[in-house]
TIVO-2410 file (N, C-alpha, C; in nm, 3 decimals):
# residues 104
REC num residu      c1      c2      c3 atome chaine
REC   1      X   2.782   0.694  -0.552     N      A
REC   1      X   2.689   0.614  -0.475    CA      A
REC   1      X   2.681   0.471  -0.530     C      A
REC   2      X   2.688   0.440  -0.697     N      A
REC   2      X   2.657   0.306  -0.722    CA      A
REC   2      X   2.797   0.235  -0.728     C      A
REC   3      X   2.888   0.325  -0.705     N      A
REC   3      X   3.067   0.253  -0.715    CA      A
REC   3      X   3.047   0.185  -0.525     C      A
REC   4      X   2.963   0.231  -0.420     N      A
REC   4      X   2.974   0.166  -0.274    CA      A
REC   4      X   2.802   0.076  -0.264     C      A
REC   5      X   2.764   0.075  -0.360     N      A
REC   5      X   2.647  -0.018  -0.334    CA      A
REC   5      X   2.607  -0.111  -0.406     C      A
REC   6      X   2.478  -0.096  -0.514     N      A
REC   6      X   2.426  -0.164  -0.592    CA      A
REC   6      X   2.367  -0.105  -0.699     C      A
REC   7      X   2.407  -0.162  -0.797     N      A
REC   7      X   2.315  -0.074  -0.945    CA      A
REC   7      X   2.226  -0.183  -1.002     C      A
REC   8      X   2.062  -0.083  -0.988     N      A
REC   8      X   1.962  -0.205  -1.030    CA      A
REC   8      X   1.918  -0.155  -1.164     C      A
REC   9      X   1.957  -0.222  -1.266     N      A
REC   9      X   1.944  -0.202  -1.385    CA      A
REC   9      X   1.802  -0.265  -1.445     C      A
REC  10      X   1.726  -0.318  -1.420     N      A
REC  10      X   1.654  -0.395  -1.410    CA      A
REC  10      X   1.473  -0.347  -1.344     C      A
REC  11      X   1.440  -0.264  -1.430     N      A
REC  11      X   1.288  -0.184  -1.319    CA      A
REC  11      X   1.163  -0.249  -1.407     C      A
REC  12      X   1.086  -0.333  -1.333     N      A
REC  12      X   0.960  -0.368  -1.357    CA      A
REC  12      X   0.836  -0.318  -1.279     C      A
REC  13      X   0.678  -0.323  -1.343     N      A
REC  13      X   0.620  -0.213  -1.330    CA      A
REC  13      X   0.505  -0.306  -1.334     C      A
REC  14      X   0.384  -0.296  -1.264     N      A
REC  14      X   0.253  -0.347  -1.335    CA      A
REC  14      X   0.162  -0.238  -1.428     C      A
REC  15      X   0.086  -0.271  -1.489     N      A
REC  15      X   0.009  -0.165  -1.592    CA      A
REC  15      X  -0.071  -0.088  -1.508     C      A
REC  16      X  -0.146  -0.118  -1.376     N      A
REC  16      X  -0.221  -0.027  -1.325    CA      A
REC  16      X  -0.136  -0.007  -1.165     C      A
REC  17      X  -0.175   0.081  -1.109     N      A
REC  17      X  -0.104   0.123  -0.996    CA      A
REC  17      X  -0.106   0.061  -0.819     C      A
REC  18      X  -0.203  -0.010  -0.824     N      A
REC  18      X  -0.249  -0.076  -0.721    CA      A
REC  18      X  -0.163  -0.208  -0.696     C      A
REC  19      X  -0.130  -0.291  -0.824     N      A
REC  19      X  -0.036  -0.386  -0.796    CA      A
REC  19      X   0.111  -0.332  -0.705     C      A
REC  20      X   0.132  -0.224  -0.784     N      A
REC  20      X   0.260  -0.152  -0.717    CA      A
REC  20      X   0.283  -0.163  -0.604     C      A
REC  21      X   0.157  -0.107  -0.583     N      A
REC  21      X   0.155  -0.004  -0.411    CA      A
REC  21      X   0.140  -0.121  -0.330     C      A
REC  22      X   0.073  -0.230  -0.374     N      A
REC  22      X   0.036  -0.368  -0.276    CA      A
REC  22      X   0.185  -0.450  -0.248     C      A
REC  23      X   0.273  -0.419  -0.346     N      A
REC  23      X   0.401  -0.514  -0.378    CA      A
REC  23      X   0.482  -0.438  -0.261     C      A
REC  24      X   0.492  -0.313  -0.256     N      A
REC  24      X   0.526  -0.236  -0.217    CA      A
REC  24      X   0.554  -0.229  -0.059     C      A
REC  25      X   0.440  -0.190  -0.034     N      A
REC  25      X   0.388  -0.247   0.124    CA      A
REC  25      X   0.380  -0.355   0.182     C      A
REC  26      X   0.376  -0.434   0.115     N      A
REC  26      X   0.354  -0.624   0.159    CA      A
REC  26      X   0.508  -0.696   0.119     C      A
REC  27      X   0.580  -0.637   0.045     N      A
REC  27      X   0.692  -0.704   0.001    CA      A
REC  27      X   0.690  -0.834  -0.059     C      A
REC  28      X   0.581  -0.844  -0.114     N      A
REC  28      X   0.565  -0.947  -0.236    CA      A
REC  28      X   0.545  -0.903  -0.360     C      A
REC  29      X   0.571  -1.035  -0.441     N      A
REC  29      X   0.548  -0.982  -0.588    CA      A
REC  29      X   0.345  -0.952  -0.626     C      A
REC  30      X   0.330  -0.892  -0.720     N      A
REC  30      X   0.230  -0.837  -0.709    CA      A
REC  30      X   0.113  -0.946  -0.765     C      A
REC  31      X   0.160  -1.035  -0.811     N      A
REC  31      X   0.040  -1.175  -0.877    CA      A
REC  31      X   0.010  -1.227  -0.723     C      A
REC  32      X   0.052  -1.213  -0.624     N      A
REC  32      X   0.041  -1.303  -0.513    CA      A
REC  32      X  -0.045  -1.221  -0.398     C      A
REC  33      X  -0.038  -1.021  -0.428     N      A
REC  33      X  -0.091  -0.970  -0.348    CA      A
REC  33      X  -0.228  -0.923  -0.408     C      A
REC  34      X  -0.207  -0.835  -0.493     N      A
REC  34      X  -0.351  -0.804  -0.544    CA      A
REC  34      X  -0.312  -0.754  -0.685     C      A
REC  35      X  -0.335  -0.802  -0.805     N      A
REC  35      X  -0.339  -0.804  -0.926    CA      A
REC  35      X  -0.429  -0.650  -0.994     C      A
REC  36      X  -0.512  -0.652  -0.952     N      A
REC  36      X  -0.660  -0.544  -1.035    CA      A
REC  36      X  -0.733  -0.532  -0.855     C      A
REC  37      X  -0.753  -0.357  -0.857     N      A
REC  37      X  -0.841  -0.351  -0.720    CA      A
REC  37      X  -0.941  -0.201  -0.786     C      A
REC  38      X  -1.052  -0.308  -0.854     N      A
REC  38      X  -1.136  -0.207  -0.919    CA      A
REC  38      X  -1.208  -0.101  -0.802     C      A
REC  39      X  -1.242  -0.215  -0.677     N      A
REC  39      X  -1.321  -0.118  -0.607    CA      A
REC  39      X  -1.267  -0.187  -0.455     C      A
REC  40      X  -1.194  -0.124  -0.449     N      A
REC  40      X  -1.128  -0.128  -0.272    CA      A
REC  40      X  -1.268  -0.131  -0.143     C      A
REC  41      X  -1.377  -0.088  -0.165     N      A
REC  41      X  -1.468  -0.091  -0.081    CA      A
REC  41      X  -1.496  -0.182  -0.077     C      A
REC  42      X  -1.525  -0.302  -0.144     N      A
REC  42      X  -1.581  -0.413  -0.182    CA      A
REC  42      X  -1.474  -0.523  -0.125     C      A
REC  43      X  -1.546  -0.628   0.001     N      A
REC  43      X  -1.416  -0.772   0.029    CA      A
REC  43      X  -1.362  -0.809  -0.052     C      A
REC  44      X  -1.257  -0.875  -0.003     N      A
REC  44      X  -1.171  -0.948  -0.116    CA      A
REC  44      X  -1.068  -0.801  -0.212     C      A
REC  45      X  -1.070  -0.703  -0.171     N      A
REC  45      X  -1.027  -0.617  -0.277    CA      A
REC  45      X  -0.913  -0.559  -0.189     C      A
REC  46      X  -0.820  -0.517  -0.236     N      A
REC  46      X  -0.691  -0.513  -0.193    CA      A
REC  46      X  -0.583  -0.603  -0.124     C      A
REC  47      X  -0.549  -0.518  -0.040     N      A
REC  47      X  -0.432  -0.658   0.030    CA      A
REC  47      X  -0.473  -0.741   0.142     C      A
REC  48      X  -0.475  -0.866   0.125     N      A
REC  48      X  -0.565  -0.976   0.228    CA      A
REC  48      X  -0.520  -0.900   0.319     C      A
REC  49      X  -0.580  -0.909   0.420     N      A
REC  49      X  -0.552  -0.898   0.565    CA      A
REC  49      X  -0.458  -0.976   0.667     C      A
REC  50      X  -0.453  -1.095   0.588     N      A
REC  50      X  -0.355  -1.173   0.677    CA      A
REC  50      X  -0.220  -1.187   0.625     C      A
REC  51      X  -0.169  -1.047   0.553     N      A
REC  51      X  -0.089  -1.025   0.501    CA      A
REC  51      X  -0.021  -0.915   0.594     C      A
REC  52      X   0.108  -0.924   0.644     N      A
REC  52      X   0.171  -0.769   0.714    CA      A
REC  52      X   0.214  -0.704   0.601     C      A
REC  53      X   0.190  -0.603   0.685     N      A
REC  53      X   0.258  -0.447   0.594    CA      A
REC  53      X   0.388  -0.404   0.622     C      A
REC  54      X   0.471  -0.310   0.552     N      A
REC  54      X   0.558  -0.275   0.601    CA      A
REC  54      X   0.551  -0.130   0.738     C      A
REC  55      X   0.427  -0.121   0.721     N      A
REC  55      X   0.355  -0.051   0.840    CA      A
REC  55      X   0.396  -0.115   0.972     C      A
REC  56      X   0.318  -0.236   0.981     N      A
REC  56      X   0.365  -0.281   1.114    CA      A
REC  56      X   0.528  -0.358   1.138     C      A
REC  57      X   0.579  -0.389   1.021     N      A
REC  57      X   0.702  -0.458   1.030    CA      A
REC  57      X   0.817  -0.348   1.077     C      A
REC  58      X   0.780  -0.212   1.048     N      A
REC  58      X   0.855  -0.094   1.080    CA      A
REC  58      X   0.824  -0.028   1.273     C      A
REC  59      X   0.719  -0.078   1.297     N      A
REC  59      X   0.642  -0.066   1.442    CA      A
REC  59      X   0.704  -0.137   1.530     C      A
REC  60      X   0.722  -0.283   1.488     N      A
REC  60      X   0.780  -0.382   1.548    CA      A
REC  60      X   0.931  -0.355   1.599     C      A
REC  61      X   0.999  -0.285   1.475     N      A
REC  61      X   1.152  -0.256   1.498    CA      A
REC  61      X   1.188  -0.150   1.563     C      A
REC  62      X   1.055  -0.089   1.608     N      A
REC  62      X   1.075   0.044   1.706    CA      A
REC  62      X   1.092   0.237   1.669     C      A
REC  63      X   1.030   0.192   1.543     N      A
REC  63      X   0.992   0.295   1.390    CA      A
REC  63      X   0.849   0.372   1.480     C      A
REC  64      X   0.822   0.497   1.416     N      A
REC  64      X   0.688   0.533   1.433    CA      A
REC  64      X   0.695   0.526   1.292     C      A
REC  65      X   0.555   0.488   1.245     N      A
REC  65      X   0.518   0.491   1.066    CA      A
REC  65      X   0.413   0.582   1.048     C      A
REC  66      X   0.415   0.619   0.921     N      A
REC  66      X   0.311   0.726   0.873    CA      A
REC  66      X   0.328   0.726   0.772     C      A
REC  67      X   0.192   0.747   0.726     N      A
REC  67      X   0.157   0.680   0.558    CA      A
REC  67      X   0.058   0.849   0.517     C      A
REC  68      X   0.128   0.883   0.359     N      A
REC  68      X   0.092   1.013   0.330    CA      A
REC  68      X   0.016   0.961   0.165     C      A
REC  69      X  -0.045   1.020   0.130     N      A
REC  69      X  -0.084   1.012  -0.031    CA      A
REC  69      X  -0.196   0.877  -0.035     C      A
REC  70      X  -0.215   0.834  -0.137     N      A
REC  70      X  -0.301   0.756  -0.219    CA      A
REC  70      X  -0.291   0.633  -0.167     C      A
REC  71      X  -0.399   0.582  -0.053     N      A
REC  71      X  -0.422   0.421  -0.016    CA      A
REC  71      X  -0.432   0.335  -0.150     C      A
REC  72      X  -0.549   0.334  -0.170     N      A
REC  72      X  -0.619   0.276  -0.344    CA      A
REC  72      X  -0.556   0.104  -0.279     C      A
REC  73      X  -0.553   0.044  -0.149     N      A
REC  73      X  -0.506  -0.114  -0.136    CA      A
REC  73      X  -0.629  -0.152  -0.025     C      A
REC  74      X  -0.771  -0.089  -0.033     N      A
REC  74      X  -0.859  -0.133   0.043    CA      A
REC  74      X  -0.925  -0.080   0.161     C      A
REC  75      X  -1.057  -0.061   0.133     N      A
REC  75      X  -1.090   0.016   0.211    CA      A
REC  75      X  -1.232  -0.040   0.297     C      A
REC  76      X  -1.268  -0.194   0.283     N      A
REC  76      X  -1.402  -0.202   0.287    CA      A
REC  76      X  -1.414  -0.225   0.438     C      A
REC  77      X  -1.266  -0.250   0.506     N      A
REC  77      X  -1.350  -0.248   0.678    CA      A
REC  77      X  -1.274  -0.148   0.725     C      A
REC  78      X  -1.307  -0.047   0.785     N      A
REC  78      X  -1.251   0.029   0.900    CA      A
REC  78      X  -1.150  -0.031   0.972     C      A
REC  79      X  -1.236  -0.185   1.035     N      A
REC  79      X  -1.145  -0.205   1.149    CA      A
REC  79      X  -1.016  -0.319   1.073     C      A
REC  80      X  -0.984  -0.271   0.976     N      A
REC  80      X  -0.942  -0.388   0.922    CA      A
REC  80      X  -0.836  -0.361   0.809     C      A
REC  81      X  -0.937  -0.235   0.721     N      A
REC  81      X  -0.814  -0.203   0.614    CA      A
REC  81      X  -0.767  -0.065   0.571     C      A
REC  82      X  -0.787   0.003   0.656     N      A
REC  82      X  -0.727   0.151   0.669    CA      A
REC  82      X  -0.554   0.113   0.739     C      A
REC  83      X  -0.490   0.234   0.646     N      A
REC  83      X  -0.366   0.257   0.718    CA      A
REC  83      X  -0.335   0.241   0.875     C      A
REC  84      X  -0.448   0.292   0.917     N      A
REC  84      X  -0.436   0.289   1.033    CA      A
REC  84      X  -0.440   0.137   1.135     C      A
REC  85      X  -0.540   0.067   1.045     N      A
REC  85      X  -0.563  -0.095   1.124    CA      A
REC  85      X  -0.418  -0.160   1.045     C      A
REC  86      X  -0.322  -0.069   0.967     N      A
REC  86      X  -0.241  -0.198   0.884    CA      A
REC  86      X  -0.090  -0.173   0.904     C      A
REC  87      X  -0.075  -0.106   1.050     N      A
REC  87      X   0.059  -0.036   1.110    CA      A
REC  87      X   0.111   0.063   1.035     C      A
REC  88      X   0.025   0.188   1.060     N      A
REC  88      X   0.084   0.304   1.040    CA      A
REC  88      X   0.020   0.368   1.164     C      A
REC  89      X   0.061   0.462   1.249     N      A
REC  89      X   0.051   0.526   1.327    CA      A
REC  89      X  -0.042   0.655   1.289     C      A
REC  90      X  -0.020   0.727   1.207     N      A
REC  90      X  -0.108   0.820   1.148    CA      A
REC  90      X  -0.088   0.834   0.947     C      A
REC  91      X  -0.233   0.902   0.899     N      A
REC  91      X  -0.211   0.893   0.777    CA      A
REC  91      X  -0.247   1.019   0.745     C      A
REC  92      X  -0.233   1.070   0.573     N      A
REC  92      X  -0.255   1.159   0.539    CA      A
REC  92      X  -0.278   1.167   0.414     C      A
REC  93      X  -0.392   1.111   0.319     N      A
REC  93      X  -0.452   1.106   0.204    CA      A
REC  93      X  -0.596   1.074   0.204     C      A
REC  94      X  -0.600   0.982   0.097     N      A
REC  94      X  -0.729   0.966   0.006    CA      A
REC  94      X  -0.737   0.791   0.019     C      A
REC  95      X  -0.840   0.708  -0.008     N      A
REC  95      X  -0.831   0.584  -0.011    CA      A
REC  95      X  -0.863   0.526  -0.122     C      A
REC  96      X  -0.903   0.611  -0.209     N      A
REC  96      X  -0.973   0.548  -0.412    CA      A
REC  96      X  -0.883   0.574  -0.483     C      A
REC  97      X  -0.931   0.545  -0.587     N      A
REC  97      X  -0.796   0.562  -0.703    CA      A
REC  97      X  -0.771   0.712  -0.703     C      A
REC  98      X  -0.869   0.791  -0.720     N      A
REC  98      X  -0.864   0.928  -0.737    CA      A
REC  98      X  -0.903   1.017  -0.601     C      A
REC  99      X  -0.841   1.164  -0.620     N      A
REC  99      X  -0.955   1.231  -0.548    CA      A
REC  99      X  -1.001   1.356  -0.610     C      A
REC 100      X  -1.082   1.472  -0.564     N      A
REC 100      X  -1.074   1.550  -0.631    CA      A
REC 100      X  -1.071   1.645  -0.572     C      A
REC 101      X  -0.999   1.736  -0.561     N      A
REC 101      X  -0.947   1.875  -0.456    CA      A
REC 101      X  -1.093   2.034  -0.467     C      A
REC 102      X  -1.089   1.982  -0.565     N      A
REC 102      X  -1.182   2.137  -0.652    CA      A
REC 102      X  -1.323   2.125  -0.599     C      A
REC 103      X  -1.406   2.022  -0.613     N      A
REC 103      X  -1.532   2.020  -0.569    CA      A
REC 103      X  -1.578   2.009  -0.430     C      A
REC 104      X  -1.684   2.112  -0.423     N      A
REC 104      X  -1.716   2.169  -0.258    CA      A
REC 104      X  -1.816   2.038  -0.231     C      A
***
């Protein structure tokens, strides 16, 4: 596979997990999207809004998208920063850093 493509020798990481996931989805580097997202409920916390996702950039090209596991990139408007307002078609997780399966 890496003799017909590309070998990336080279893997960088931020210390907490939210930079990742923002770099990730937004296709920027992570100082530019969201650095620290202590509390995603709260404005200003995750990925601006006037930022596309790879949610809708995949919609556009005629993709259905669907987003599974751990949001943790913002949660404080409904209409605004759920998977769902940020081009994904349907989702299937949690939106905080954590969740917890066990407690009724």
């Amino acid at each position: 596979l890496r003799a017909e493509g590309i070998e990336l020798d080279r893997h960088y990481t931020y210390k907490f997990c939210s930079p990742s996931r923002s770099a990730f989805l937004s296709g920027r580097n992570p100082i530019h999207v969201n650095i620290y997202n202590d509390d995603p409920r709260r404005p200003q916390q995750g990925i601006p809004w006037n930022m596309t996702l790879i949610g809708t950039r995949l919609k556009e090209a005629g993709y259905r998208t669907h987003f599974i596991g751990k949001w943790h990139v913002g949660m404080a408007s409904h209409s605004k920063s759920t998977p769902s307002r940020r081009g994904f078609d349907t989702s299937l997780g949690y939106f905080h850093s954590r969740n917890n399966y066990y407690a009724m």
